[in-house]
N, C-alpha and C positions, 0 to 999 in steps of 0.2 A: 387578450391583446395580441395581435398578430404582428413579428419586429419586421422592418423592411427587411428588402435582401442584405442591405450595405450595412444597417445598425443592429449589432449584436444584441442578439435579448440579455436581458435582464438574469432570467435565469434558465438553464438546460437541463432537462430530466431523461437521463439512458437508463434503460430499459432492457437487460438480457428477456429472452425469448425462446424455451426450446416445448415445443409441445402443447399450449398453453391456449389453447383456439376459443375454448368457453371462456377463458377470461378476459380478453383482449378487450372488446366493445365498454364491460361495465367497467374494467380499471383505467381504461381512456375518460371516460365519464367522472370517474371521482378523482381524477388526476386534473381536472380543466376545472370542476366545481371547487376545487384546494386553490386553485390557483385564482380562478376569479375573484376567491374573498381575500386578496389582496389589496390591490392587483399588481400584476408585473406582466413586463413581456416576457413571453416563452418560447423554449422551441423541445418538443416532444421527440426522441431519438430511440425507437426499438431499435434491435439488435436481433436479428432470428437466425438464432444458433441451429440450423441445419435440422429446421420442424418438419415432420413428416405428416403431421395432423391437419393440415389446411390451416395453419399460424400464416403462413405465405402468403396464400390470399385474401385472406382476414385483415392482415398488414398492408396491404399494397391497397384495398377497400377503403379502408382508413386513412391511407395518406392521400387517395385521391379527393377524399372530401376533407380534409381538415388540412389547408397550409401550413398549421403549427405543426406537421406531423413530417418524420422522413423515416424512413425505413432502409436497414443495412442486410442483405441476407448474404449467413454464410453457405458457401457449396456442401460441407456438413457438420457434423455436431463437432467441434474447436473447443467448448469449456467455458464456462464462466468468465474466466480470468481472458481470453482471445476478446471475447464480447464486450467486458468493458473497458479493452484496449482500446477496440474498434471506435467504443463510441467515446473515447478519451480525448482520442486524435481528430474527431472530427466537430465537438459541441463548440459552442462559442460564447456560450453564457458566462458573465462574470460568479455565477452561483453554480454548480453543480451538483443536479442531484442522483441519486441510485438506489432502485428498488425493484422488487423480482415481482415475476409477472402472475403470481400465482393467488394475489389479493389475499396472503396474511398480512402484508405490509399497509397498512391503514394511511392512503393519502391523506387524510384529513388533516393529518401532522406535519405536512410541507411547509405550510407558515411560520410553525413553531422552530424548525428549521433554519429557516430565512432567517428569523429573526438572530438566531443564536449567533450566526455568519455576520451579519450584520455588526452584530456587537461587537466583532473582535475575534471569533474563530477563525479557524483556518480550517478545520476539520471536525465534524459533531455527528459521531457515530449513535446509533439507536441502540438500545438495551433491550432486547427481550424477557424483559423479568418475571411476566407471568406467560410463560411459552403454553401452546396448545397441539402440544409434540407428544407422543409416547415415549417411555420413562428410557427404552433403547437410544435415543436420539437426547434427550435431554440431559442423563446423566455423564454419558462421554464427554456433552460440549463442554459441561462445568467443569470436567476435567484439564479438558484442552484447553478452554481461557484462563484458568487459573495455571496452565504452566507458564502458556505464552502470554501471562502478564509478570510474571516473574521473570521470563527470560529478558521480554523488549523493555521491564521497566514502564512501562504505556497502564495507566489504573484503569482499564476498561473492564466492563462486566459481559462484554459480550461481543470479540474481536470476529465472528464470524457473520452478526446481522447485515442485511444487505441493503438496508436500510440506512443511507447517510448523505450525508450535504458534506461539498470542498468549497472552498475557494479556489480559484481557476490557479492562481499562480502556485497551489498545492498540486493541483492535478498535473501540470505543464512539467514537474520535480517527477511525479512517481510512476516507476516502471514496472509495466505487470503481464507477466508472462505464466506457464505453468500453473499453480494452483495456488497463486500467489495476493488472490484476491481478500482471501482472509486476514491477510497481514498486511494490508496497507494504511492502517494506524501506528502498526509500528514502523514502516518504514518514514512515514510523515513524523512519529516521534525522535527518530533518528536524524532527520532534516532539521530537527528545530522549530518544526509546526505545534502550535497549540492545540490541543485536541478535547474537547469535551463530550462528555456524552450524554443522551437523550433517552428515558423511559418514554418506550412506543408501544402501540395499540397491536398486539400479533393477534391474529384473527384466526382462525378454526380454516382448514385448507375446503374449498366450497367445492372447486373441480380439480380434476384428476388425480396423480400420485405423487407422491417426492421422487425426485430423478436425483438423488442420492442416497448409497448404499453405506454399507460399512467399510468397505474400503478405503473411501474418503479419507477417516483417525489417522491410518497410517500413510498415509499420501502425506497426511496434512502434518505430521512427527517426523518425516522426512525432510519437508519445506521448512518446518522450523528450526532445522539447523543451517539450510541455506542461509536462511531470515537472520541467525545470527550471526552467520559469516559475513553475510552482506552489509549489517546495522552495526554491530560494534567490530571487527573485525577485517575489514573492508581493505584498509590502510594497512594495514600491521599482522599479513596473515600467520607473521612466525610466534606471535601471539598466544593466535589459534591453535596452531601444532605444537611449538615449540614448551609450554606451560606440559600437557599430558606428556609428552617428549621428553622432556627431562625427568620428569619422577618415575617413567617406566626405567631410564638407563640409568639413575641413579639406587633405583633397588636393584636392579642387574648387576652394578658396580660393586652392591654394598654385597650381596649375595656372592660372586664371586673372589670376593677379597676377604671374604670369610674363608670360602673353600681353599683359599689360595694358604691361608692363615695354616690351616690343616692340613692342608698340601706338605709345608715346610716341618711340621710334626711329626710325618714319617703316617700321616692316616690317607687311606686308597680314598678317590673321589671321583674316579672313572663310572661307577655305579652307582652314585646320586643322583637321585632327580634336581637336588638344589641344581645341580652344575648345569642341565637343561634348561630349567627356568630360567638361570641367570643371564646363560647365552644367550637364549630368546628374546628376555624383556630388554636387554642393553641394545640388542641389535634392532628393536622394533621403537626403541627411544632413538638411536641414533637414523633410523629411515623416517620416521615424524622430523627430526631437527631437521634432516637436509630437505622431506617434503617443503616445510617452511622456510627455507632459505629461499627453495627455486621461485617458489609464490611471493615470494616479495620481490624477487627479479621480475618476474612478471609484472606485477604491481606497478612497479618503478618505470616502466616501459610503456606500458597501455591506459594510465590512468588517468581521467581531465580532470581540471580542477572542480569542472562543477558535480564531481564525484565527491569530493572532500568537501565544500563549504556548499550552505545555500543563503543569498542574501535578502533581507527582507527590505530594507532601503537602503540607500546613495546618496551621500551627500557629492557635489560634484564644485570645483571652485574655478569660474570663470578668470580667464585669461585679464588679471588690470589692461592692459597694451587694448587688447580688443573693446573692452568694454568703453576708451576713451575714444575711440574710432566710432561709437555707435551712439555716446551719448550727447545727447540735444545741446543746441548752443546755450551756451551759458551756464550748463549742469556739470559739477565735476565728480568726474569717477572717483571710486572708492579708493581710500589709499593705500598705499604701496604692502604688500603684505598682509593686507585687509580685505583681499575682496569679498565680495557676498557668496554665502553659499548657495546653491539651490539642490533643495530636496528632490530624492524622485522614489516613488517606490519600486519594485522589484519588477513588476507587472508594466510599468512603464519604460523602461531599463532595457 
């Protein structure tokens, strides 16, 4: 179903792209056939992450024959997380979907999706639980989702699948920059979004290679402390610093008020290592405390509100005075103190 220009589909499917030229044609095809055993209106949004394989004109082929189709190309390879910024900002479907272009990701599962959204998610990330990865690839991720389920708190089995459906008014909250794609369960967990997740069909890769290496792990142990600065930390960064801050200066403290102790007993402590340590860890608790200090000036100064809360509805209470200004002859407004509420949700808001 093709949506006018003016009415927004129904649902929107973004699409990163880097490399990926044999797949393009067949996962547009099983992405329209998901979609037609609906149905819904759609709009198709690849994303070509700075392809050097003819993805470009394979892309611009496609969008010239299929109006559900548009195409974003970057000038060069930007990252995952650039890509479905790109195509964050620009969908309009009340449903949101994302999935990579390399057909392990089984469109056939986009109803089942829908549906989830439908019901009451906000966010319904995909589970790769039987993966068709090498045992290099598979064993680190177990690793990695099991920290950062621990850290965000989010019970997901597999925070890196690229396989998932939003709600628009989730998408419209979450900012993705960096390598920050893996963790937008947890920042939607951090928001207050409900989040479920979905065992999906991962397929055996048909054409070409994985465009990620090992380096990724530590990119991604990196980001996860951002992730936790950003998600519980945000508001309160002396928190963050101030907790390790104090128990390095407070064994600093206790370690030299030992030597001090010995000091006064007539024993040398010029050629201790304690007296080094102590110096050390006191002085690197008291530069964490004041880091933490300045970060909350910071804080205090650059923060919006829609940084701290996210609302999901609004109740809003009409003016009594106006409403007796608009109501029909003979109808009497609501009384004094009373008047009606009207709901609105966040999305309309």
């Amino acid at each position: 179903m093709c949506p006018s220009s003016l009415e927004p589909p129904d649902l929107s499917v973004v699409i990163p792209v880097f490399n990926e030229v044999d797949s393009i044609d067949e996962l547009h095809g099983q992405i329209v056939a998901a979609i037609s055993a609906m149905p819904r209106s759609y709009e198709i949004l690849f994303v070509n992450d700075g392809s050097r394989d003819g993805s470009r004109e394979k892309l611009n082929e496609l969008a010239a024959r299929d109006a559900n189709v548009s195409v974003v190309h970057f000038r060069k390879n930007f990252g995952k997380s650039p890509a479905l910024a790109a195509g964050f900002a620009r969908v309009r479907g009340q449903i949101v979907m994302t999935l990579d272009a390399d057909l392990q990701d089984d469109p056939a599962l986009i109803p089942d999706f829908v549906a989830r959204i439908e019901a009451g998610a906000d966010l319904v990330s995909g589970w790769k639980r039987l993966r068709h990865d090498p045992l290099d690839k598979t064993l680190p991720s177990k690793v990695f989702n099991g920290i950062v389920r621990k850290v965000s708190g989010v019970a997901l089995h597999d925070f890196n699948c690229g396989f998932k459906a939003y709600r628009s008014a989730c998408v419209r909250e979450l900012s993705i920059y960096g390598g920050f794609h893996r963790f937008l369960p947890a920042f939607a967990g951090a928001r207050g979004f409900r989040i479920e997740e979905l065992v999906v069909n991962h397929r055996a890769r048909k054409h070409g290679v994985s465009k990620f290496g090992a380096g990724r792990y530590f990119d991604g142990f990196l980001d996860l402390l951002t992730v936790l600065m950003i998600t519980r930390f945000r508001t309160r960064p002396l928190h963050f610093f101030g907790l390790p801050g104090a128990g390095l200066a407070a064994v600093g403290m206790a370690l030299l008020t030992y030597l001090a102790v010995l000091w006064t007993m007539s024993e040398p402590i010029g050629t201790r290592p304690l007296l080094t340590l102590g110096v050390l860890l006191t002085l690197a608790g008291v530069q964490l405390l004041g880091l933490g200090l300045v970060a909350e000036l910071l804080v205090r100064t650059t923060i919006r509100n829609e940084e701290i809360f996210s609302i999901s509805d609004e109740i809003t209470w009409r003016d009594p005075r106006a409403l007796s200004a608009s109501a029909p002859q003979g109808e009497l407004p609501a009384a004094a103190g009373q008047p009606p509420a009207v709901a609105r949700s966040a999305e309309s808001a």
